[in-house]
N, C-alpha and C positions, 0 to 999 in steps of 0.2 A: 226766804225772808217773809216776816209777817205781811200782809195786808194792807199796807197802809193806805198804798192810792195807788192804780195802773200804775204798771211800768208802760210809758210811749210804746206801740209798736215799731219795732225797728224797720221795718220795710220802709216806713216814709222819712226815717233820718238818713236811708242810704242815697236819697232823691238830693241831699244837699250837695252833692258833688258834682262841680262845671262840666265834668267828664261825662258823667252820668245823662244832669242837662242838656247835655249838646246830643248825645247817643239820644236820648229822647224826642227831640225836634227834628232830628234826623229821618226818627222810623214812624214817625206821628201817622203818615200815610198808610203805613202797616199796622199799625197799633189793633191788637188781638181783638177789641170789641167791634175793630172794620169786619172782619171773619168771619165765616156765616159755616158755621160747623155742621151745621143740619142735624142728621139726628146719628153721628158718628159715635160709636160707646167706647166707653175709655177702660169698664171691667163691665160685665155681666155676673149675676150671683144666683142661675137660674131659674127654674120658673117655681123651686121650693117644692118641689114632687119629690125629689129625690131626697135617701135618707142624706145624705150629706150635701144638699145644700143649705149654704147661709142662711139662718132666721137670725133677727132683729129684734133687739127689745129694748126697753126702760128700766130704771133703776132707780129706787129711793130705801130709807132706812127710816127706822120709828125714832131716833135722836136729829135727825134733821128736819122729818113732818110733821111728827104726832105733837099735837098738844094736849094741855091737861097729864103733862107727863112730868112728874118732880122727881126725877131722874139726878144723876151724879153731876153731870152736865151741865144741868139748870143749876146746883150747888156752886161749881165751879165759876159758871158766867158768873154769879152773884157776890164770888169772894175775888173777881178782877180779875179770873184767868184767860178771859174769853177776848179777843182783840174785837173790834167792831160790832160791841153788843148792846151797853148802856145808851150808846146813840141811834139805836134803830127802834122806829116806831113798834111796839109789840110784841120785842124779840120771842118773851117766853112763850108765845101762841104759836112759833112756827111757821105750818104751814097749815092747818087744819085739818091733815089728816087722820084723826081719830074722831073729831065730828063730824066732816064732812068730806071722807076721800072721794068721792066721787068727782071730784072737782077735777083731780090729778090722774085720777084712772081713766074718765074719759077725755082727760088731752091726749093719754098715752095712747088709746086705744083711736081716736079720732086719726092717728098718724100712720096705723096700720101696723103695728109691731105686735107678733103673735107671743111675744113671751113679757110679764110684767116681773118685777126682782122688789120684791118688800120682805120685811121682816118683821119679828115679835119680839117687844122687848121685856127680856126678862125678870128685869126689875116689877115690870108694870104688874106681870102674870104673881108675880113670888115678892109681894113688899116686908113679908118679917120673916124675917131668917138667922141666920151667924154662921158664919162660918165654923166657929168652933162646935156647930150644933152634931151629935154624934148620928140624929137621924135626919138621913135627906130632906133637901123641902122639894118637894115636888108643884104643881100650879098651886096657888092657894086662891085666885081669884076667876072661879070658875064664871065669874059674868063678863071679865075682859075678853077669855078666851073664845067665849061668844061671839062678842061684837068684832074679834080677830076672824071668825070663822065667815063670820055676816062679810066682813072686807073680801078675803079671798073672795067669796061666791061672786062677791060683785064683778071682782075682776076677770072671772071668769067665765061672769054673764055677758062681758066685752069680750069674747072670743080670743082673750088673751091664758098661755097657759101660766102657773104660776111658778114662779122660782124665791125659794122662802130661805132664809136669812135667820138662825139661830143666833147668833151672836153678830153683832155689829157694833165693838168700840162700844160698847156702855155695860157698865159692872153695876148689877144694883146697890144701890145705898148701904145695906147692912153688911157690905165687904168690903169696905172702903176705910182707912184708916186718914180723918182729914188733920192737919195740922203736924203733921208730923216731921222732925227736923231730918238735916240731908244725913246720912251714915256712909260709913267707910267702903260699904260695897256699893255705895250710887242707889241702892234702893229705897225710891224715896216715895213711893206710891202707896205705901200699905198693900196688904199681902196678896188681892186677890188671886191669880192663879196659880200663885206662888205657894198659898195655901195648901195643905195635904189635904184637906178635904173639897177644896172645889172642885175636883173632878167628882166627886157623888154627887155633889147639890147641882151642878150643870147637866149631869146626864140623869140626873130624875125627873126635872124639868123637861130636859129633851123628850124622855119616855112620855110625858103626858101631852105634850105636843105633838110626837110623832102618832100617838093610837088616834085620835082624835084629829089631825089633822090630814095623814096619810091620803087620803082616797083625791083631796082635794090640789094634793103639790104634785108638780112635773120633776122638780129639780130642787134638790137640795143643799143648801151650802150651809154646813156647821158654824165655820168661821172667817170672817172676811179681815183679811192683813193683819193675823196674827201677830208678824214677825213687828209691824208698823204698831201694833196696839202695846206689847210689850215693850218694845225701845222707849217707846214716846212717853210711857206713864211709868214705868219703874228706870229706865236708866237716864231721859230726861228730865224728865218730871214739868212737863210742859202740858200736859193732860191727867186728867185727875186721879187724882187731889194734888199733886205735888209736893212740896215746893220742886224750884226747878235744881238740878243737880248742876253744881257747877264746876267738880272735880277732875279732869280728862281722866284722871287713873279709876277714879270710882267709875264712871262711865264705861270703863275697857272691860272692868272687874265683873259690873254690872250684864256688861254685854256677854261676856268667855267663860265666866265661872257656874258650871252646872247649880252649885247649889246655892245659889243667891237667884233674884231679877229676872231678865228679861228671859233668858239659857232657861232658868229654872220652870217658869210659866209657858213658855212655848211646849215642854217638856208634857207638860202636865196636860196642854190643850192638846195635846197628839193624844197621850192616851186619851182622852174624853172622844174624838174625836175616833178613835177605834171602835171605842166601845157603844157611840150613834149609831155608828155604822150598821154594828152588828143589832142593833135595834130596829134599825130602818126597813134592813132584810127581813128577821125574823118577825115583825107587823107582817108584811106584805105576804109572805108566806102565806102564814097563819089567814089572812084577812083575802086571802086569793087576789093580791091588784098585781098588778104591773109592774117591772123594777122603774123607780125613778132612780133617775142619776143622780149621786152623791159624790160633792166636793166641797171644795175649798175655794174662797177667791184672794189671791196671794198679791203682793203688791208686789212688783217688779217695774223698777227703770232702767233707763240704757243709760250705764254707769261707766264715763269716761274719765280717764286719771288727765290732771289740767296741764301736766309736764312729768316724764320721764323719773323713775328714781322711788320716791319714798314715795309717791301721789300713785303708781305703780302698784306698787306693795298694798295700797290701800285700798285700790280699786278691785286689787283681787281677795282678798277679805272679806270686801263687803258685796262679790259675787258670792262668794262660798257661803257668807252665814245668811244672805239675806234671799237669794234666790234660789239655792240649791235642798239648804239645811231643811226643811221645812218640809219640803215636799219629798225629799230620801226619803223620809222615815214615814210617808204616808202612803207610797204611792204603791202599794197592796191592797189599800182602803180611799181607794179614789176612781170615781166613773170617770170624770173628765176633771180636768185641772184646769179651775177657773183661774185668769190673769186679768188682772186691772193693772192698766199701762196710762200714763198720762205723760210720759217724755224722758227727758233729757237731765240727767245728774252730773255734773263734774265733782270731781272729789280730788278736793286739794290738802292736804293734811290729814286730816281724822275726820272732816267733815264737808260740806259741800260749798261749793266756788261757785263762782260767776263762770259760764262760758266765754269762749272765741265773740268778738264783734257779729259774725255771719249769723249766727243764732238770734233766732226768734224766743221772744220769754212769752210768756199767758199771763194773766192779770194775773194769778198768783206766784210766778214767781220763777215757773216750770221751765225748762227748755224745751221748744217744741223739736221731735223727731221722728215722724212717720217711719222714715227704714230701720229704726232702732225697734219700733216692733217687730220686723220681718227679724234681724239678728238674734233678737229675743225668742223668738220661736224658732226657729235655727239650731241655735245654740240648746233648748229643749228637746229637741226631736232629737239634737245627736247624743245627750246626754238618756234618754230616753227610750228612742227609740226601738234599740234589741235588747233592752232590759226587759227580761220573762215577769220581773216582779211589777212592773209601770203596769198597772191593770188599766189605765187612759190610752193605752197606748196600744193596747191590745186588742185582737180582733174584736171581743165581746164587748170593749171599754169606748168611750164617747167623746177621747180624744181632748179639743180642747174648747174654751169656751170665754172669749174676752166678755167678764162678767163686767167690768169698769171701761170707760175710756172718755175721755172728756177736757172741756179747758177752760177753766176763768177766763170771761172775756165780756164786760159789762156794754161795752158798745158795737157787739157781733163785728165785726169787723177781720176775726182771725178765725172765729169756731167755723163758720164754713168750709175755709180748705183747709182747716184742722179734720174735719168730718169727712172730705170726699175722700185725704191722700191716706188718710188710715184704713179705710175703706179700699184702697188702690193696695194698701199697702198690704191687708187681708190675703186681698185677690194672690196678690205675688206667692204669698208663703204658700196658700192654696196647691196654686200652678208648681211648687216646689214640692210638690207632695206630703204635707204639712195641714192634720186634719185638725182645720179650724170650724168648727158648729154653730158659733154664735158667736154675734156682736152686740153687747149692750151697753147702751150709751148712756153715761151722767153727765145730767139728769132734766126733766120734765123741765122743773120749776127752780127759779132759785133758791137757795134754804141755807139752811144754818149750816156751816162749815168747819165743824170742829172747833179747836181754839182759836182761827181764824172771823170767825165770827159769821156774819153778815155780807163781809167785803168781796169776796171771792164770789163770782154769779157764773157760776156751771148751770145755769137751766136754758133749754130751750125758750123757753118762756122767760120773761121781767115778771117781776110781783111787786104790786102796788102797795107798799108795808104804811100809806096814810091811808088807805081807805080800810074800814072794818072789817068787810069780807077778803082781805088780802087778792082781791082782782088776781087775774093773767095777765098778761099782755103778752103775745106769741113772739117771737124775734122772727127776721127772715129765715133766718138759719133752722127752725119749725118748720116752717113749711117749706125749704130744703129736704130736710130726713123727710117728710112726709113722705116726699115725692121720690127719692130715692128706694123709699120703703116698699111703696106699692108698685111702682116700677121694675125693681130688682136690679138697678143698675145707675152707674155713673157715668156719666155723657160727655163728650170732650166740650161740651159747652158750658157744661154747669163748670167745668174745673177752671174755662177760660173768661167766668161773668165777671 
């Protein structure tokens, strides 16, 4: 559901029960904060020597930070697409990472997380183009890609490595068809990668980013929630441009049918995404570096049907196209298979439900489910596993890599044991033989949240959107990961504060 205002956390509606009441005044003299845990650990992630223990990092993107970026997004917030925009102070300024990321690089880096996840946008890099053009555009703004090079170093001068973001949810402006009415396949976005020729224009850009940027990235991710970018913008039309599609059959059409929508563009981002690939290597070759791992960071939830029967049927659907499809046909051309997890889906009909009372929501909307990660990488390793073709998976491959995880929560009050039990919940799959590499958590600061707007506050950090310089202000839950970070471990007392 949109953003409107918090959902109550439900932990303190369950307190209204006499039952509950009386069990309380009961155990008052037990009550966990009497406890004195000492310094008992609840997971270990050890001491980061070894090739496969846990590192820790941050995550932001140039359509939630940068400003000075007139981007599809900024179009979008302006023609009323955006929930929570018009009434925040400043919105189109962001976060000031393209004047002044230093702000956000060393909060991340102050917390001790060896790996930082930004991106380039390719709008900013490539503003005149066409899509119908028959010769690629490759960078055209060789002073952007400067001050993009100036950012990496910086982050880099913070002893952080970096993990760089070719595509992240924003199409530039000359591929974007705006105003356009709904049609019978649900596609209602204009054409971008639906387009025959956006896999040229994407990987000649990629090529001038990868010669030029190579020496300076750990890790690289082509495309972040492909399957989330194409649903959302051609078969709902709830991200730009839209309008929104309101057909369930054009929606299905849009979803199943290869050569239409969302099917057709996922299509198209796989081969782009082959053919990075095979750029990324043959640089490094050529350039004598190091392989950095190349992937994807894929969106996946723990996706339960809300009762037996059709809800069933639906839930296994939207396992096969939204968590499997994607990465089948990639996973030849993938180091590590990046997952960004934020919870809990029920799917009641064709589309998503409210949970069970016992569930927990996040300001946005989410259901909270720590084991649902462990299931999730479960259900990966056994689908994966002894497949010769999973190169992640393989001895020479880098396994897996939670590039997202995080929760709307404007009055911290749920992100910390949101943080510790996923963090537990890592551990488990670990101990399951389940090779998890990395944890990166969104995000720093809070920022702009897609068509949600403003409302949704996944940062460590509050940001001050009346003062000019958009201030920090750290949450507790900051200097929780801090401390978890430099430590390497989760304490039975922090999980019992």
């Amino acid at each position: 559901p949109p953003c409107a205002a918090e959902l109550a956390p439900r932990t303190f509606r369950r307190y209204l029960s006499l039952g509950v009441m009386a069990a309380l005044l009961l155990c008052a003299s037990q009550s966990p904060a009497s406890v004195d845990y000492g310094d008992a650990v609840a997971a270990s992630f050890g001491d980061g020597s070894a090739a496969d223990d846990l590192w820790f990092g941050l995550a932001t993107a140039p359509a939630h930070a940068e400003n000075q970026l007139n981007d599809t997004w900024l179009e979008f917030a302006s023609r009323g697409g955006v929930h929570a925009w018009r009434n925040t102070p400043r919105a189109a300024e962001r976060l000031h990472f393209w004047t002044d990321p230093e702000v956000d690089i060393k909060l991340a880096a102050d917390t001790g997380v060896s790996v930082y996840r930004l991106g380039v946008d390719w709008g900013r890099l490539v503003p005149d183009c066409s899509l119908d053009r028959e010769t690629p555009c490759g960078v055209q703004q060789w002073e952007v890609l400067d001050r993009y090079i100036e950012i990496i170093k910086s982050v880099r001068s913070h002893g952080m490595r970096v993990m760089l973001s070719l595509f992240h949810h924003s199409f530039p402006r000359w591929g974007v068809t705006w105003g356009r009415a709904e049609t019978p396949d649900g596609a209602a976005a204009g054409e971008m990668f639906t387009h025959p020729r956006s896999v040229e224009h994407f990987v000649a850009f990629a090529r001038d980013i990868i010669e030029r940027f190579a020496p300076l990235v750990d890790f690289w991710v082509t495309f972040n929630e492909p399957v989330v970018f194409s649903m959302l913008t051609h078969c709902m039309g709830i991200w730009p441009p839209g309008p929104a599609v309101t057909n369930p059959y054009a929606r299905l059409n849009c979803m199943t049918n290869p050569k239409t929508g969302a099917l057709l563009a996922q299509n198209n981002m796989i081969r782009a995404h082959r053919q990075i690939y095979a750029l990324i290597r043959a640089n490094e070759l050529a350039a004598q570096l190091p392989l950095a791992p190349v992937g994807v960071a894929h969106l996946i939830m723990d996706s339960r049907p809300f009762a037996v029967g059709f809800d069933s049927a639906s839930t296994l659907f939207i396992d096969l196209y939204s968590k499997y499809y994607f990465i089948d046909q990639l996973k030849e051309t993938l180091d590590f298979c990046g997952i960004n997890y934020y919870g809990l889906e029920i799917v009641t009909g064709i589309g998503p439900g409210l949970a069970p009372k016992e569930v927990e929501y996040s300001g946005s909307g989410r259901g909270i489910s720590p084991t649902g990660l462990v299931s999730l990488l479960e259900a990966y390793q056994a689908r994966y596993g002894t497949d010769p073709k999973a190169r992640f998976m393989r001895g020479d491959g880098y396994g897996f890599v939670v590039t997202e995880n995080g929760i709307a929560d404007s009055q911290d009050l749920l992100r910390p044991a949101y943080l510790l039990e996923h963090l537990l919940a890592l551990r488990a799959a670990q101990r399951r033989g389940i090779r998890v590499r990395g944890y990166t958590f969104w995000t720093a600061s809070d920022n702009w949240e897609w068509a949600d707007g403003y409302c949704p506050k996944f940062g460590l950090a509050a940001v001050n959107r009346s003062d000019p310089l958009l201030r920090r202000v750290p949450r507790d839950s900051y200097h929780l990961f801090a401390k978890v970070v430099r430590s390497r471990r989760v304490t039975v007392a922090q999980r019992h504060a």
